[in-house]
C-alpha positions in Angstrom: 0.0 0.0 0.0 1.1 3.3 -0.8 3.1 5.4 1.9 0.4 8.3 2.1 3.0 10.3 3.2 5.0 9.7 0.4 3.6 12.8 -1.8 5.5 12.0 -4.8 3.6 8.5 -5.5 0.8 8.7 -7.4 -2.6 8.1 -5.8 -4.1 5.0 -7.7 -7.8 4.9 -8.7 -9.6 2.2 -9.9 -13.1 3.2 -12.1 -16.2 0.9 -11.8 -18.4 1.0 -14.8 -21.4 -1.0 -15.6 -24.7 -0.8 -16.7 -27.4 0.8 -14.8 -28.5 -1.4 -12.0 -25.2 -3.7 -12.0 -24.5 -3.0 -8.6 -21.9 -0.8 -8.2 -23.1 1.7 -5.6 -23.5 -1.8 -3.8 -19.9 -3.0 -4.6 -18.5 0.7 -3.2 -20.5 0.4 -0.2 -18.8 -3.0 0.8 -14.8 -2.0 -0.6 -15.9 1.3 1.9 -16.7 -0.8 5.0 -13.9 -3.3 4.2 -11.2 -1.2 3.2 -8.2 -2.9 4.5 -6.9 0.0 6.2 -6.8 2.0 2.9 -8.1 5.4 3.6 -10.5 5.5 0.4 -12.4 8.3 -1.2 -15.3 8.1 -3.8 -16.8 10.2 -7.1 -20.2 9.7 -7.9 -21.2 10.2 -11.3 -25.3 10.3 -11.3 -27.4 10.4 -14.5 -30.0 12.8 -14.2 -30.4 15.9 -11.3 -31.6 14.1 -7.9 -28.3 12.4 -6.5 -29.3 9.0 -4.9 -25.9 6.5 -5.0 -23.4 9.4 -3.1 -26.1 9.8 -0.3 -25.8 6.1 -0.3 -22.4 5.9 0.1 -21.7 8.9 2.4 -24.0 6.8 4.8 -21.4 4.2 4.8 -19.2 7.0 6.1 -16.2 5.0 8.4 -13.2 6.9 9.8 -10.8 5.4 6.3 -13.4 6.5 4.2 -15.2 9.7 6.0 -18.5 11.4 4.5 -16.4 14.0 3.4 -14.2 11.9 1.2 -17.3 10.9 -0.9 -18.1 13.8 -4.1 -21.0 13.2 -6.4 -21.0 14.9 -9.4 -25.0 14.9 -10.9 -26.4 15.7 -14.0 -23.5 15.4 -16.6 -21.6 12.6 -17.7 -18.2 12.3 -16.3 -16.3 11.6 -19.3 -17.9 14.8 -20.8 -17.4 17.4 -18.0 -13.6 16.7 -17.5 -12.6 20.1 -17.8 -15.1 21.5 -15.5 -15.9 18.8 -13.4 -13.7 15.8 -13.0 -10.3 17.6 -12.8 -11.5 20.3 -9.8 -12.6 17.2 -8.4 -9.9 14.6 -8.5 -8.0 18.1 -7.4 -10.3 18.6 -4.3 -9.4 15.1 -3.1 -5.8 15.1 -3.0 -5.7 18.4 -1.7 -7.6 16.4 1.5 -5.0 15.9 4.8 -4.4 13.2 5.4 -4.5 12.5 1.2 -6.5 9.3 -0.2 -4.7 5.8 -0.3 -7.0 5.0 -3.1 -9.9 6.7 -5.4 -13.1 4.9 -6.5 -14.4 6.6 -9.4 -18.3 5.3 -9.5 -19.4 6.1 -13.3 -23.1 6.7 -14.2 -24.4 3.2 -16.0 -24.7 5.0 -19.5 -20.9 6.7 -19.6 -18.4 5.5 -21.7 -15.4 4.7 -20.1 -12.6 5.7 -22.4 -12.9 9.1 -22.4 -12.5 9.3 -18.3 -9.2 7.4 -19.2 -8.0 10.0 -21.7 -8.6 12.4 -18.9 -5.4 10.6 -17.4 -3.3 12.5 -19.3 -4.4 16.2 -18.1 -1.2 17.8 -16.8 -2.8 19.2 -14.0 -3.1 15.5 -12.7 -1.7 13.1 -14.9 1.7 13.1 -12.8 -0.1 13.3 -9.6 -2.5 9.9 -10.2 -2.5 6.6 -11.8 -5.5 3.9 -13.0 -5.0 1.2 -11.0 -7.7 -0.7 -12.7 -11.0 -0.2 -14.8 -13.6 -2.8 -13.1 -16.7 -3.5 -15.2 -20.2 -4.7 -13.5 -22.4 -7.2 -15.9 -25.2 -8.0 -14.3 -25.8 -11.8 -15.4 -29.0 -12.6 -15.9 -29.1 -9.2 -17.9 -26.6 -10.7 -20.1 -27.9 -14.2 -20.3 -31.1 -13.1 -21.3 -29.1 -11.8 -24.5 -29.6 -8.1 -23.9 -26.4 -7.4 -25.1 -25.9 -10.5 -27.4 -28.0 -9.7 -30.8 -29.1 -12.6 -33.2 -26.6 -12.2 -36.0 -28.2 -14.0 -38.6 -31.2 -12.2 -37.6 -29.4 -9.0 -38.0 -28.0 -9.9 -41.4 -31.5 -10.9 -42.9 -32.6 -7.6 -41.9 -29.9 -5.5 -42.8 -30.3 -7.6 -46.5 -34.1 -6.3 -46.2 -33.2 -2.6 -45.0 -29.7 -1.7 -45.0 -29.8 1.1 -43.9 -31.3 0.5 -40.3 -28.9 1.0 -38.2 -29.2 -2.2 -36.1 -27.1 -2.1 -33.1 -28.6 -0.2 -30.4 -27.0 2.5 -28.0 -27.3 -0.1 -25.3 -25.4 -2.5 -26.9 -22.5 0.5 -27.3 -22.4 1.2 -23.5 -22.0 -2.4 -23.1 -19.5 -3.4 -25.5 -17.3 -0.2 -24.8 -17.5 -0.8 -21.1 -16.2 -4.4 -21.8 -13.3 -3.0 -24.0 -12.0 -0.9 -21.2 -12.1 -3.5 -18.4 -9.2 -5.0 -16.5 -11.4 -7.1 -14.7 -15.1 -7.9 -15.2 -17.5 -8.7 -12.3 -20.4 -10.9 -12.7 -23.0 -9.5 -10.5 -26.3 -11.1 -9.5 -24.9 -14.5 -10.2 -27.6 -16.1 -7.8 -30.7 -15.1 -10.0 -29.1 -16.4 -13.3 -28.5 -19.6 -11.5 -25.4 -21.8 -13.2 -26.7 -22.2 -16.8 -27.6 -18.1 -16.4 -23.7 -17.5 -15.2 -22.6 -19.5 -17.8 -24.0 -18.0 -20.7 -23.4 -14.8 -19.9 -19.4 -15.9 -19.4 -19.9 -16.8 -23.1 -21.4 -13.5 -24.1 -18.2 -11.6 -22.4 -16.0 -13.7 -24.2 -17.7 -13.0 -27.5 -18.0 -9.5 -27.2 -14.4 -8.5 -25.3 -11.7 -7.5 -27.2 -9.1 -9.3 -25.0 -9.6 -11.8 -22.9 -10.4 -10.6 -19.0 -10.8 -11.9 -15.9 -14.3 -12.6 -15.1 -15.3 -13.3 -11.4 -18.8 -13.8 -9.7 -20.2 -11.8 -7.0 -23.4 -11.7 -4.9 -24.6 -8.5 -3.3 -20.9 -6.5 -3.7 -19.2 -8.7 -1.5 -15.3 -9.6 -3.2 -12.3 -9.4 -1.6 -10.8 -6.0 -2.0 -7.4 -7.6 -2.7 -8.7 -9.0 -5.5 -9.7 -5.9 -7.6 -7.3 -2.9 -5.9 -3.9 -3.0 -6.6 -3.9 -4.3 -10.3 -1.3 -1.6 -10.7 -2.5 -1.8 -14.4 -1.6 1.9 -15.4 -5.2 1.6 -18.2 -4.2 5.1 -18.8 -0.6 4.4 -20.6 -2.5 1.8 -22.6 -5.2 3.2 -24.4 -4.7 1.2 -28.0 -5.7 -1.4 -26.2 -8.9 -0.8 -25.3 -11.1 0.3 -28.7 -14.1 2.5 -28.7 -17.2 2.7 -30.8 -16.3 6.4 -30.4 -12.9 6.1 -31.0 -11.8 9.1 -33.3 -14.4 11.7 -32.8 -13.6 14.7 -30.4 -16.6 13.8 -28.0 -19.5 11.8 -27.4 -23.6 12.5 -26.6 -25.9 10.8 -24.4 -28.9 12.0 -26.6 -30.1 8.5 -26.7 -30.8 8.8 -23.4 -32.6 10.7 -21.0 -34.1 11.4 -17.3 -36.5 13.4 -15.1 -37.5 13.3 -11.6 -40.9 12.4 -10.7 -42.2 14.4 -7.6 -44.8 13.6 -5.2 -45.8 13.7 -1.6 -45.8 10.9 0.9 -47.1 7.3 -0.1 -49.7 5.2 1.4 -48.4 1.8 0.1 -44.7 0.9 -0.8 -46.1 -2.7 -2.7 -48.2 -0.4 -4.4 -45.4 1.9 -5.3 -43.6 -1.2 -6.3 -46.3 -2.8 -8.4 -46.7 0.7 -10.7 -42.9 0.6 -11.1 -43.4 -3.1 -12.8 -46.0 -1.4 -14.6 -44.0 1.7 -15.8 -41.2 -0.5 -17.0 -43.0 -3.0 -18.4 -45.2 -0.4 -20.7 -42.4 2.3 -21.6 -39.2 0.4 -21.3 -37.9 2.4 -18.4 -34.0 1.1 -17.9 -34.0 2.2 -14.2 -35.8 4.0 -11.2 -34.0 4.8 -8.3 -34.7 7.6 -5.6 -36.6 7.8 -1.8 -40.4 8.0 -1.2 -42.0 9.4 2.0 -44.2 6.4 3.8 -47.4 8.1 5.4 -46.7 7.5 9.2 -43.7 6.0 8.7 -40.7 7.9 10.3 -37.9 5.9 8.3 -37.3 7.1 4.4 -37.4 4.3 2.1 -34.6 3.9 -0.3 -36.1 2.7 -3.7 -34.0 0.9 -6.9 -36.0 -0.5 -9.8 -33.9 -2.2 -12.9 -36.0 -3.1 -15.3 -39.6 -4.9 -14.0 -37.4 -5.7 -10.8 -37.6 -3.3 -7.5 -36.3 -3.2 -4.7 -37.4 -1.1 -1.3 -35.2 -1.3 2.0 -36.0 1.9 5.1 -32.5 3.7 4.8 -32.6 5.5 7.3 -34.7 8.1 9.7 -35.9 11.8 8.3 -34.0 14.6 9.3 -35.9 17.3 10.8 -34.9 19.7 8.1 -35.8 17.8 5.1 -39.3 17.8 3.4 -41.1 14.6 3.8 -41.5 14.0 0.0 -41.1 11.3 -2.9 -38.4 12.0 -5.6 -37.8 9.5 -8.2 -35.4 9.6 -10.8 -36.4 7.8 -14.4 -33.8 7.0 -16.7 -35.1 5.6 -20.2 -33.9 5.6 -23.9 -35.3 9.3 -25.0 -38.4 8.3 -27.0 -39.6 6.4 -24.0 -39.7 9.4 -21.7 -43.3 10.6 -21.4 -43.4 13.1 -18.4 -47.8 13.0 -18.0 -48.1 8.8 -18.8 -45.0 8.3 -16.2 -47.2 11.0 -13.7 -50.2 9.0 -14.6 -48.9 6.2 -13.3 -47.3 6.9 -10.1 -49.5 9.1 -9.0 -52.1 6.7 -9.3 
């Protein structure tokens, strides 16, 4: 582990992409609360305005890891804000006495990951930091169920019939690219794909990486921190190695993509609140939900993450006096499936 009183040595960090609802707010919480001594600090890159995953974290808070070691940075993707964004921040956190033994860099689900790496090479911090390691989440019954994986016959009789659909979709991109940049890919939600889930989507990774990658299971977050920090694989001074769909053009959009926040007051029912999220996503394609919602007479706020048609609800933790008891819901969908009044209609049912 690095001396941290050695300021010559360069802090390492190690990014964790993934698709949304992977599980890597989950995967920081645990590397937080088993740090190994390593006095850690966190970005949070969130997709849309209402930041959920840092308030997550920063009630993790230990004395390696304190609350104010964990910065979220909202509304903007990372890889596209470097000037203005990502470099004050990496700059804020080694300025921080005693200074980071290690950075986690939490990317939003829908950034591309090579961009962030390019941002290596900033002189304000390229001789100050290194990337220890780029660790990419695949949730595996996602990828089993072929999300990722298109038909390519299928695609070819198509593209014979049309060719000038284009047929691969931006989710496939985010994937794929995410895959290219990886040191080390972790198989998350192995217990609902069950064997023959975990094996198929070992086969899809191997299909679609560029290079072959260690791929390891995991259940709720839990690894060994040994096993993913300290690769000391430098991703920064290898860059050829990891190919882009975007490599070549000056920047990248998220216009396939898009969010808002659904407001409300408190909630009678939190299985009813559940149930209209299956309905959302099963009617408009909604990729993810995640947020808080106010219980009527219920002094506990309950934390609330939906991927897909599954949700999840767990009481986080009590109300503050000075915040309003309210619901706030962040929906993230492809663009043409965000429809502000049918997504009201329905949770305001």
């Amino acid at each position: 582990m690095r001396n941290p009183a050695d300021t010559l040595a360069k802090t390492p960090v190690t990014i964790i992409t993934g698709f949304l609802g992977a599980g890597k707010t989950t995967l920081i919480s645990h590397l937080i609360r088993n740090s190994g001594n390593r006095r850690l600090a966190v970005v949070v890159n969130e997709f849309g305005t209402l930041g959920v995953d840092g308030d997550i974290l920063k009630g993790c808070a230990i004395p390696d890891c304190p609350a104010e070691n964990v910065l979220e940075l909202a509304n903007g993707c990372i890889c596209c804000t470097v000037a203005d964004d990502f470099i004050p921040t990496v700059e804020q956190l080694l300025a921080l006495t005693p200074r980071p033994d290690h950075i986690l860099i939490e990317t939003s689900g829908l950034a591309l990951p090579k961009p962030l790496l390019k941002a290596f090479d900033w002189p304000a911090i390229r001789s100050r930091i290194t990337v220890d390691g780029v660790i990419a989440l695949a949730d595996a019954e996602a990828v089993a169920a072929g999300r990722f994986a298109p038909d390519l016959a299928a695609l070819e009789a198509q593209r014979a019939a049309d060719p000038g659909i284009d047929h691969e979709t931006p989710l496939s991109e985010v994937f794929e690219d995410q895959l290219a940049c990886a040191d080390m890919v972790l198989l998350t939600k192995a217990d609902l794909a069950g064997p023959e889930g975990v094996a198929k989507a070992r086969a899809v990774i191997a299909e679609e990486a560029p290079r072959p990658v260690p791929v390891v299971e995991t259940v709720e977050g839990v690894i060994d921190p040994m096993v993913i920090l300290g690769l000391e694989a430098a991703a920064e001074d290898d860059l050829d190695q990891r190919p882009s769909h975007h490599d070549g053009e000056a920047d990248h959009e998220h216009d396939d993509f898009d969010s808002l926040v659904h407001r409300c007051g408190e909630i009678e029912d939190p299985a009813r609140l559940a149930a209209d999220l299956e309905t959302l996503a099963r009617r408009h394609d909604i990729l993810r939900v995640k947020g808080y919602a106010a219980v009527r007479g219920k002094p506990m706020r309950l934390l609330v993450q939906a991927v897909g048609g599954r949700v999840r609800t767990q009481y986080d933790r009590p109300w503050r006096p000075d915040e309003a008891r309210d619901t706030r819901l962040v929906v993230i969908a492809e663009r043409d499936r965000i429809d502000a009044q049918r997504i009201a209609d329905i949770l305001s049912r």
